[in-house]
C-alpha positions as CSV (number, residue, x, y, z in Angstrom):
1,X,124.5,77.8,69.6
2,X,124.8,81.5,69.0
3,X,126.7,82.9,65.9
4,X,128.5,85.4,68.0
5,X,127.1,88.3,66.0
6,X,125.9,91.1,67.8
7,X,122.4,91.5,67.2
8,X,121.2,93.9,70.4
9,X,123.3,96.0,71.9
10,X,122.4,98.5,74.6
11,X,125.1,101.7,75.5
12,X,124.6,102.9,79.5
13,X,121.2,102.7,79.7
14,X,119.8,104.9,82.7
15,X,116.1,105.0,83.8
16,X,114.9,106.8,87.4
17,X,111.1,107.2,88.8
18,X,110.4,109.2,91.6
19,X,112.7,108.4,94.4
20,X,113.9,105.4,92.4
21,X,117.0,104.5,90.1
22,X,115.3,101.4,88.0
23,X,118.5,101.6,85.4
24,X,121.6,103.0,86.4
25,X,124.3,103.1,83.0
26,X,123.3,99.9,81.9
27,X,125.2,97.9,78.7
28,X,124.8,94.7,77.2
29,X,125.4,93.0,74.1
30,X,122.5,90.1,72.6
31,X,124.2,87.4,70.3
32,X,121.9,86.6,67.1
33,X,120.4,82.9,67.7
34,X,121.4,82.8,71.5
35,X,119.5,82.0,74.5
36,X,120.2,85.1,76.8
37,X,118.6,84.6,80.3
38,X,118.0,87.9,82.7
39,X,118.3,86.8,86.7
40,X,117.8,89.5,89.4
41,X,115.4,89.7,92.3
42,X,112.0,91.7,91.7
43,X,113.3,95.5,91.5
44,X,116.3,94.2,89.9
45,X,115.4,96.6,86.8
46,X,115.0,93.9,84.1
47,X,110.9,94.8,83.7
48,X,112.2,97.9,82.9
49,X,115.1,97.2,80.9
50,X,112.7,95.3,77.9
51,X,110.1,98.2,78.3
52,X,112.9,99.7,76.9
53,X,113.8,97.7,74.1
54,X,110.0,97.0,73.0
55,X,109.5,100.8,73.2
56,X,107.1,101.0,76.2
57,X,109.0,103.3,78.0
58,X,111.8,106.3,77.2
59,X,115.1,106.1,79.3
60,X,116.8,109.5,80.5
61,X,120.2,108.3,78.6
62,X,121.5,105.8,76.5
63,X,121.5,104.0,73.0
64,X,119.7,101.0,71.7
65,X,121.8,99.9,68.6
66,X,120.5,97.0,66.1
67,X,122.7,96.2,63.5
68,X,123.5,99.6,62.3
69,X,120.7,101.5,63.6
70,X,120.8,103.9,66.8
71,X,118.2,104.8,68.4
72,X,118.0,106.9,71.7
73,X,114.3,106.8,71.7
74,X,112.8,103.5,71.3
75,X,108.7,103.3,70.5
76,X,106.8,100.2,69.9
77,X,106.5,100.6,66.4
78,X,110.1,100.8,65.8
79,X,110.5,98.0,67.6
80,X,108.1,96.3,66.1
81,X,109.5,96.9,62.4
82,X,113.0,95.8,64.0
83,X,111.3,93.0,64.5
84,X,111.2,92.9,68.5
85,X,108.3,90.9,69.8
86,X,107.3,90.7,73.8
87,X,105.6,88.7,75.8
88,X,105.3,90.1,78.6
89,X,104.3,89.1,82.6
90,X,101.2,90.7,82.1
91,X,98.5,89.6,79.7
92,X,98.6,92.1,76.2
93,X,95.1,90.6,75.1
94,X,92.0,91.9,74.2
95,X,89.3,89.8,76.4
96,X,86.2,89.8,74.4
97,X,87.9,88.6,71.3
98,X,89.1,85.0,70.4
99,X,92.8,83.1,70.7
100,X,92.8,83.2,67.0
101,X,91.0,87.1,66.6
102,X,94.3,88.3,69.2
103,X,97.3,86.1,67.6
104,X,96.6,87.7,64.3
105,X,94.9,91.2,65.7
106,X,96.1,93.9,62.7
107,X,96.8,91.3,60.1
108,X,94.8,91.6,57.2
109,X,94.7,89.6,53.7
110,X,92.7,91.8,51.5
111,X,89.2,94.0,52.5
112,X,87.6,90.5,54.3
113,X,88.4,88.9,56.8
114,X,88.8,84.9,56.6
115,X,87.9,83.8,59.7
116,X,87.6,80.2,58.6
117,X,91.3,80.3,57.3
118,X,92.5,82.4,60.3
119,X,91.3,79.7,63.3
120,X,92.5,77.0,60.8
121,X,96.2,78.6,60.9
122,X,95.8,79.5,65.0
123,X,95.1,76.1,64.9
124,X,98.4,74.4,63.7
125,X,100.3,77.1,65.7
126,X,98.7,75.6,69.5
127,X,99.4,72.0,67.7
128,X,102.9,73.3,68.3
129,X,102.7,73.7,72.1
130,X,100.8,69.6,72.0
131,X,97.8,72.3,73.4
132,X,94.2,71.4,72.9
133,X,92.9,74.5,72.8
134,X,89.9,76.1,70.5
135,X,91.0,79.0,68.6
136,X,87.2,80.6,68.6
137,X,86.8,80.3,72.2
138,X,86.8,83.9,73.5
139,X,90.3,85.3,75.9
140,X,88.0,86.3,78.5
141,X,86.6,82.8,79.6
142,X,89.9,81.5,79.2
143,X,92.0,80.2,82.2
144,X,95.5,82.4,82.7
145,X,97.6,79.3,81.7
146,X,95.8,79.3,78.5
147,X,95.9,82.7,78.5
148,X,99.7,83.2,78.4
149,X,99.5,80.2,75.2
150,X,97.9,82.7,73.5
151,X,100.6,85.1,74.2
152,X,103.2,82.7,73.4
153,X,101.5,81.8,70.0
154,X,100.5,85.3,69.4
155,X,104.0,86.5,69.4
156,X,106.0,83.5,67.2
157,X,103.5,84.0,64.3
158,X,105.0,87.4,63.9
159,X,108.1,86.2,62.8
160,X,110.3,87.7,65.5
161,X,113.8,88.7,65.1
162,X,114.5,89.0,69.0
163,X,111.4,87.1,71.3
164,X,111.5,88.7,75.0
165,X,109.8,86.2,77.7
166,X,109.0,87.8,81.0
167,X,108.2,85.1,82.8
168,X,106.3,83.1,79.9
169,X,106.3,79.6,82.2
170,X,104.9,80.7,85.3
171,X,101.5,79.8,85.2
172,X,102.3,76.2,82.7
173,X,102.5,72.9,84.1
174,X,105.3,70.8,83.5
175,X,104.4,69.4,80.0
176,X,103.4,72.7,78.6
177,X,106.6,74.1,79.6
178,X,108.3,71.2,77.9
179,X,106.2,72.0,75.0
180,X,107.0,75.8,74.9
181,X,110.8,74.8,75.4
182,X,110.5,73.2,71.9
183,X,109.2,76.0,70.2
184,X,112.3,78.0,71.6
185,X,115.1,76.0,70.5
186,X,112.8,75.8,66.6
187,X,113.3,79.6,66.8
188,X,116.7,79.7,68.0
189,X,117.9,77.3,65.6
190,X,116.4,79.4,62.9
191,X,118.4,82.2,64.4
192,X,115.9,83.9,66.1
193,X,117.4,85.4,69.7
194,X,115.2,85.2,72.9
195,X,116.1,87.3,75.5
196,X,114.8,84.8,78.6
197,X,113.2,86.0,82.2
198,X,112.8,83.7,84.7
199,X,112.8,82.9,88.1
200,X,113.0,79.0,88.0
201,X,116.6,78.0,87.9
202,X,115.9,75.2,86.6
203,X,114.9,76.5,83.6
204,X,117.8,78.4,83.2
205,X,120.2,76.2,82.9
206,X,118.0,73.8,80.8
207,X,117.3,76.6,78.0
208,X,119.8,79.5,78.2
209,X,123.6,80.0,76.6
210,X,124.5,82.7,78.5
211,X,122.8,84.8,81.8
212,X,123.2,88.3,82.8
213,X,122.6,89.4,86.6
214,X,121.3,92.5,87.5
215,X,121.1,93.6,90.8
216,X,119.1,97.2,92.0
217,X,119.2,98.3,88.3
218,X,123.2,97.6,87.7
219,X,124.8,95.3,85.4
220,X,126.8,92.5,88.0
221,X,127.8,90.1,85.4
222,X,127.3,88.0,82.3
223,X,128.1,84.2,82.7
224,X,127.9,80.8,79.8
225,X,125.6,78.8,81.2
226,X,127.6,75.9,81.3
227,X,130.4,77.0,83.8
228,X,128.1,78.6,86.5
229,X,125.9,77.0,88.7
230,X,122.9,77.7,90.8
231,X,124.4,78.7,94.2
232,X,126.8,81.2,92.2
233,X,124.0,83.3,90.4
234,X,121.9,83.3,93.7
235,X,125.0,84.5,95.6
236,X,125.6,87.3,92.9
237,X,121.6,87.6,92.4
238,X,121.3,88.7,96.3
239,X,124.2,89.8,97.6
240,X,124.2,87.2,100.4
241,X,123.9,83.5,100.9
242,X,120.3,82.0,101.1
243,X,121.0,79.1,103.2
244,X,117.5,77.3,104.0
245,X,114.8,77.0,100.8
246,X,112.0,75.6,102.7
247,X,111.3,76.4,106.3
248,X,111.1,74.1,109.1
249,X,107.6,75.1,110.6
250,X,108.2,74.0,114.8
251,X,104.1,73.5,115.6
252,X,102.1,70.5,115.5
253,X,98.5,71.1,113.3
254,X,95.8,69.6,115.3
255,X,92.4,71.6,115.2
256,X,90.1,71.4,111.9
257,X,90.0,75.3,110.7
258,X,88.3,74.6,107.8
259,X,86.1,72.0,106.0
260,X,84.6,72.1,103.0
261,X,82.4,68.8,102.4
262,X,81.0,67.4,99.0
263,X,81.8,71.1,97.2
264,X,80.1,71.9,93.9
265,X,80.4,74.8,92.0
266,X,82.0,76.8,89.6
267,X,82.9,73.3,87.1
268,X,84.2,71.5,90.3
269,X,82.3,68.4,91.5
270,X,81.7,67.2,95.1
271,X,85.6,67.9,96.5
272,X,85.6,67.2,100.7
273,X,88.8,68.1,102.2
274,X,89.9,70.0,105.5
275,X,92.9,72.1,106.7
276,X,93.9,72.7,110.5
277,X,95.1,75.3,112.1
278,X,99.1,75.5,111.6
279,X,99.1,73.4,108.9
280,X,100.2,74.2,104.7
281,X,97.5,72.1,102.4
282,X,99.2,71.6,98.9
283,X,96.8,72.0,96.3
284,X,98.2,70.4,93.1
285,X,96.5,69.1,89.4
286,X,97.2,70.4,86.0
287,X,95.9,73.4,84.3
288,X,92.2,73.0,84.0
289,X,91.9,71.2,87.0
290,X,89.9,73.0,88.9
291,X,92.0,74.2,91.8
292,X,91.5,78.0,91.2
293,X,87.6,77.7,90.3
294,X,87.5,75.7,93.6
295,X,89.4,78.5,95.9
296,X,86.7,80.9,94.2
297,X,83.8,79.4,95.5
298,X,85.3,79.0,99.0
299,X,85.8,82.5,98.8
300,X,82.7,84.0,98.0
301,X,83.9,85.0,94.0
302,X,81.6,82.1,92.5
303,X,78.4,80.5,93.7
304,X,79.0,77.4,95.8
305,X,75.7,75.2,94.0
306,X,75.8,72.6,96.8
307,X,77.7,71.3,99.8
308,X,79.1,73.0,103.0
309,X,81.9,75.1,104.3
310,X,82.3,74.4,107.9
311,X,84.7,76.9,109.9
312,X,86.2,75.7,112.8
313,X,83.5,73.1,112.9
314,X,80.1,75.6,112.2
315,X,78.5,75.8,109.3
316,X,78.8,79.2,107.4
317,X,77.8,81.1,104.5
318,X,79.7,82.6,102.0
319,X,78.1,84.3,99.0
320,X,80.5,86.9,98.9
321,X,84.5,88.2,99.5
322,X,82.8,90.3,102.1
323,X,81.1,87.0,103.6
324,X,84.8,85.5,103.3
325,X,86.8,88.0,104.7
326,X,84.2,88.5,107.8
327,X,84.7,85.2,108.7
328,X,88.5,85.0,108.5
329,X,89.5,83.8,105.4
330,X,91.7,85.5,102.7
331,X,92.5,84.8,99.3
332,X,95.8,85.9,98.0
333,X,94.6,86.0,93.7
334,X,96.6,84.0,91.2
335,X,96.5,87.4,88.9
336,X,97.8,90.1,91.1
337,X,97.4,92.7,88.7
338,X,93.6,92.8,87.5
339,X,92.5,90.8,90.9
340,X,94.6,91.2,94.0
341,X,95.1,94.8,94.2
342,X,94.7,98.5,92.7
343,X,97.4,99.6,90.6
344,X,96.4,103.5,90.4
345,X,95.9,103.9,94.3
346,X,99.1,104.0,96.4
347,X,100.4,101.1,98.8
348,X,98.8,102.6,101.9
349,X,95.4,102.6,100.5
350,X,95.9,99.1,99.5
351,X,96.5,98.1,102.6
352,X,93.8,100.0,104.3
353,X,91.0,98.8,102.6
354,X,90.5,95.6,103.7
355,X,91.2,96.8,106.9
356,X,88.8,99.5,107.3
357,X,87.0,98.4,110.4
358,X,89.7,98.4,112.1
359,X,91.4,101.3,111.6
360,X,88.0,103.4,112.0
361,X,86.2,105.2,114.8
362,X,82.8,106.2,114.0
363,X,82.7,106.2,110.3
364,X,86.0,108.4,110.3
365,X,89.4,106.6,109.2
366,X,92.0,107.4,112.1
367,X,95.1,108.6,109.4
368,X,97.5,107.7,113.0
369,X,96.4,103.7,112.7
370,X,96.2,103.9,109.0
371,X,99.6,105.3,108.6
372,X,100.9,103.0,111.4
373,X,99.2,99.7,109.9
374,X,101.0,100.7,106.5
375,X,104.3,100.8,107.3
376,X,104.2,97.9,109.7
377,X,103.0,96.0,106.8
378,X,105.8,97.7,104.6
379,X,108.4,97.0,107.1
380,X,107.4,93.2,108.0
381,X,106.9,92.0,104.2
382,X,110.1,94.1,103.4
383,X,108.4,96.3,100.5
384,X,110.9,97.5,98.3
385,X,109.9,101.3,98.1
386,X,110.6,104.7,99.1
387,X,107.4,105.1,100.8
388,X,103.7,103.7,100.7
389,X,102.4,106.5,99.0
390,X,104.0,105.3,96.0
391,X,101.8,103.9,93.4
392,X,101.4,100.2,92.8
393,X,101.7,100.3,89.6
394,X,104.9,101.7,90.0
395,X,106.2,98.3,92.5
396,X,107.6,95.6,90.5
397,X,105.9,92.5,90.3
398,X,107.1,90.9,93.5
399,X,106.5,93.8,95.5
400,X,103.2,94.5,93.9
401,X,102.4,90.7,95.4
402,X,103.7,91.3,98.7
403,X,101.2,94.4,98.8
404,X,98.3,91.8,98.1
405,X,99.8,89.6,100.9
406,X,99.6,93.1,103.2
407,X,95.9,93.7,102.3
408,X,95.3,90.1,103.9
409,X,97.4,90.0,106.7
410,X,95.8,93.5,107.7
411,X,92.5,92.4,107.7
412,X,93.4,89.1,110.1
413,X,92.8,86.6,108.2
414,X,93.0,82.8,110.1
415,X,92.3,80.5,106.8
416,X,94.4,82.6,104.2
417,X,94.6,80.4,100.4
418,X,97.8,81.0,98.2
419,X,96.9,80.7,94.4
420,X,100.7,80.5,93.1
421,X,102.0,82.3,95.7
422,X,105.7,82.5,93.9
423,X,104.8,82.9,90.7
424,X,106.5,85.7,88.9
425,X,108.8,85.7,92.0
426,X,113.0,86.2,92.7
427,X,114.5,83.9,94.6
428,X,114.8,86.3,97.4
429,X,111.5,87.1,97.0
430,X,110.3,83.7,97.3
431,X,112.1,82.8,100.3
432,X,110.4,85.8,102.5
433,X,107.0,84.3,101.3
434,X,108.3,81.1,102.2
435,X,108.9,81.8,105.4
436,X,106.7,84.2,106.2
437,X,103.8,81.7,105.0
438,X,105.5,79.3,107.6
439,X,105.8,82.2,110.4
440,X,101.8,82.7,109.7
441,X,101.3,78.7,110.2
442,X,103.4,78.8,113.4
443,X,100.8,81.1,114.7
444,X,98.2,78.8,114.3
445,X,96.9,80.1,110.8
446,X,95.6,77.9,108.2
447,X,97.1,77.7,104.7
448,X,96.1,76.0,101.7
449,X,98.9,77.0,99.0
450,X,97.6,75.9,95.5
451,X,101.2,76.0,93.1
452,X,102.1,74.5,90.0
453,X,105.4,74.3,91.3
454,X,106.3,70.7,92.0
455,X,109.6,71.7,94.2
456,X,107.4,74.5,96.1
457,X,104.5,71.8,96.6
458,X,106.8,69.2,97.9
459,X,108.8,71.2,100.2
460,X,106.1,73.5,101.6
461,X,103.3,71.3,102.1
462,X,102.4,68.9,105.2
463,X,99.6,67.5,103.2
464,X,99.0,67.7,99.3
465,X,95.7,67.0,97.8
466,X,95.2,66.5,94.1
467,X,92.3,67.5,91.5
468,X,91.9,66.4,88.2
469,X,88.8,67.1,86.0
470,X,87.0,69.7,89.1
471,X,87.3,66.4,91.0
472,X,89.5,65.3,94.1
473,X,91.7,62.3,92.5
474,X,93.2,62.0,95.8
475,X,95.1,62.9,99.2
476,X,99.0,62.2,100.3
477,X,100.5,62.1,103.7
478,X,104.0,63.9,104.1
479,X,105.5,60.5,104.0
480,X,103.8,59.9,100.7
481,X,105.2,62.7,98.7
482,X,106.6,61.7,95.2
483,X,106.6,63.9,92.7
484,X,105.5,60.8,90.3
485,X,102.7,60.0,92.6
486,X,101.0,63.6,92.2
487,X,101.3,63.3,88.3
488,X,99.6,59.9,88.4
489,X,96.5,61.6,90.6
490,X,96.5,64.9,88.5
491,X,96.1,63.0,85.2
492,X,93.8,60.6,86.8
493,X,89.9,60.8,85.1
C-alpha cells in the first residue's frame, strides 16, 4: 500500500483550446507507492491532465508541486529529471530503430556503443513481461501489441519516480496484461507511484488503491478502491445510468455477404470463413495471430498470394483500399492515429474524403452536401466538438475513433471490419459503438469485429472464429461461447 506521503500534487490546474475547457481548476494529490487510477469518458481531460505533468503541454493557471518544488511551467526535461516517465496511448518510438536501440535511446556508457551488452540487458527486461520478443528486431515491423512492450519496457528501465499508463493494456492479451500487472506492483512495492488510465473496469479494481473521476475537465471525486464499485464510478463517470452493455440486435442474418475461401497472404495460411448480412463475426486469437494481417489483405492493404474473396456470392478483386471501398467494404484501422484518419485536416474533411463521389457534381465538390454529410455524421456518432472544422488532432482519442467510424459510414460501406473497435475507449464511448455497430447490423450490414477483449467478443458476437499461428484453429456457434473454449483454439498450433 501507499505511504500516504504526498508525492504529486497539482493546485487548480486550468487548460482551454479553442472553443474548449479541457481543464477547468483542477487539484489532486498522488501518494508515493500508490496505485492511482484516472476514470472519465474520452474528453474527460485526463490526456491532457498528464501532458501536463510530463511537460508536453503548458496550462493557462496552476501549480505542479513535487516535494518541495513548484513549478507553474512544466517541460519534459523537468519532468524527466523529477523523475516522471510516460507511456503514453500513442506510440513515442522511433520506427527504423530496434526494441533495444529505443528502450535505451540517449543512454550512453562511454564514446561506443555496446550493442552486444545493450540487447543482452533489453533482453532480461522483456523476460519480465514472460514476452518472447527479439531486442534487434526493428519497431517498424513490429506488431502494435509488441509495440506498446516496448513502451512499457522502455519506460521502467529509467528508473521512474511516478510511471503514467495511458492506456498501456489496450492492445495486450490476457497473459501479457497479467504479466505487465506484475511488473506494476515490483515498482509500487519499491515505492514507485503509477498514475493508471484505463477504460477496463476490471483492471481497476484489480490494480488500483485509490480512483479519481473526471468528468468534462472537472475533478468529481476521488474514491479507495475497495469501497466503490463498478456501477458507482460509471454513474459518476457519465452522469447517467448505462443500463444495457450489449445490445440486443432484433434481425435474423441469413444471406452470405462475404466469403473469403482458402486465404493466403500477409503470414496468414489458407483461412475460409464467411459473414452474412446482419450478422457480428468475432474475430479472436492472441497477439501474433494473425487477425489484423488477415483484415489487411481483405482489404486491399496487403497482397492476397492465393484464394478468393467472394462478395455476395461473386468473385472479386481487391488489390487495393480503393478496390475495397468500391466494392463496399470498410475497414475501421486498429491504429487510429497513423492509419484511420488525418490528424492536421479538420473533421469535415475527414469525413469527406472517402466520400467524394458522392458529394461531387462534375469534378466540383458541392460545399451544401459536404457540409450536410459532416454534421449528420457529427450529430449521429455524437462527436464531442464545437464544430467539424476543428482539427483532429485536437479530438480526444474516442472522438478521433468515431471520426474514423464517420469516414466509413459516409462512404456506404455494407461489409465494414472492426480491428479493436473499443480500444482506448470510455465506457460511454463504448456503448454508442456498441450499439451503433448493432444498429448497422440491423440494417442488414455485415460486421466482422476483431477484439482482444474477451467480454466485448462474447457479448457482441453471433459467431466467433479463432486464429492461431495465421491459421483458423476453429469456429463457435453462439451456444458454444466459453471464454475457456476460445483460449484453447487461440493457443492451439
Amino acid at each position: 500500500m501507499s505511504s500516504n506521503n504526498v508525492i504529486l500534487s497539482l493546485r487548480n490546474i486550468t487548460k482551454e483550446y479553442p472553443g474548449v475547457v479541457a481543464l477547468n481548476d483542477f487539484s489532486l494529490d498522488f501518494y508515493e507507492g500508490e496505485v492511482h487510477a484516472l476514470l472519465g469518458e474520452n474528453g474527460a481531460g485526463k490526456s491532457t491532465l498528464i501532458k501536463i505533468i510530463s511537460g508536453a503541454i503548458t496550462p493557462e493557471a496552476g501549480e505542479i508541486v513535487l516535494g518541495d518544488k513548484v513549478f507553474t511551467k512544466m517541460t519534459p526535461y523537468l519532468s524527466r529529471e523529477n523523475g516522471i516517465e510516460v507511456i503514453y496511448q500513442e506510440f513515442n518510438l522511433v520506427d527504423s530503430l530496434s526494441a533495444a536501440e529505443n528502450i535505451y535511446l540517449g543512454k550512453r556508457n562511454g564514446r561506443f556503443v555496446n550493442y552486444s551488452l545493450m540487447e543482452e540487458e533489453a533482453k532480461e527486461l522483456f523476460k519480465q513481461f514472460n514476452i518472447d520478443l527479439d531486442p534487434s528486431q526493428e519497431v517498424e515491423s513490429m506488431t502494435t501489441a509488441k509495440r506498446q512492450i516496448v513502451e512499457i519496457t522502455k519506460a521502467v528501465s529509467k528508473n521512474a519516480r511516478i510511471l503514467i499508463m495511458d492506456e498501456p493494456s489496450a492492445p495486450l492479451t490476457v497473459a501479457e496484461v497479467e504479466c505487465m500487472f506484475n511488473i506494476v506492483r515490483k515498482l509500487k512495492a519499491k515505492g514507485v507511484t503509477i498514475i493508471y488510465i484505463s477504460h477496463r473496469m476490471d483492471e481497476i479494481f484489480k490494480i488500483s488503491d485509490r480512483v479519481t473521476v473526471m468528468r468534462d475537465g472537472c475533478y468529481i471525486t476521488t474514491k479507495d478502491t475497495k469501497k466503490t464499485n463498478r456501477n458507482e464510478l460509471i454513474s459518476l463517470m457519465v452522469g447517467r445510468e448505462l443500463k444495457q452493455t450489449y445490445p440486443k440486435k432484433s434481425i435474423i442474418p441469413k444471406d452470405i455477404a462475404l466469403e473469403v475461401r482458402n486465404l493466403i497472404g500477409n503470414g496468414n495460411e489458407d483461412i475460409s470463413f464467411s459473414v452474412k448480412k446482419g450478422e457480428i463475426l468475432g474475430v479472436s486469437g492472441l497477439i501474433g495471430a494473425g487477425r489484423t494481417e488477415m483484415a489487411r489483405v481483405i482489404f486491399g492493404v496487403e497482397k492476397l498470394e492465393s484464394g478468393e474473396i467472394l462478395i455476395e456470392g461473386k468473385p472479386v478483386i481487391i488489390k487495393s483500399p480503393s478496390d475495397a471501398i468500391n466494392h463496399g467494404i470498410g475497414l475501421i484501422p486498429e491504429d487510429r492515429k497513423t492509419q484511420g484518419c488525418f490528424l492536421e485536416m479538420n473533421i469535415k474533411w475527414n469525413i469527406s474524403f472517402t466520400n467524394i463521389k458522392n458529394i461531387s457534381k462534375n469534378l466540383i465538390v458541392d460545399r451544401k452536401l459536404e457540409d450536410e454529410d459532416a454534421e449528420k455524421y457529427k450529430n449521429l456518432l455524437n462527436i464531442k466538438t464545437p464544430s467539424v472544422l476543428q482539427m483532429v488532432k485536437n479530438l480526444s482519442g474516442g472522438n478521433q475513433q468515431k471520426v474514423v467510424l464517420a469516414k466509413t459510414l459516409a462512404a456506404n460501406s455494407k461489409i465494414i471490419i472492426f480491428d479493436e473497435p473499443t480500444r482506448g475507449i470510455d465506457v460511454g464511448a463504448k456503448q454508442e459503438i456498441y450499439n451503433l455497430m448493432c444498429d448497422l447490423a440491423n440494417e442488414g450490414k455485415a460486421i466482422i469485429m476483431i477484439s482482444s477483449d474477451m467480454e466485448e467478443l462474447l457479448g457482441m458476437s453471433d459467431r466467433i472464429i479463432v486464429l492461431s499461428e495465421g491459421r483458423l484453429t476453429g469456429e463457435l456457434q453462439k451456444s458454444e461461447f466459453s471464454q475457456d473454449r476460445i483460449l484453447d483454439l487461440a493457443s492451439a498450433n
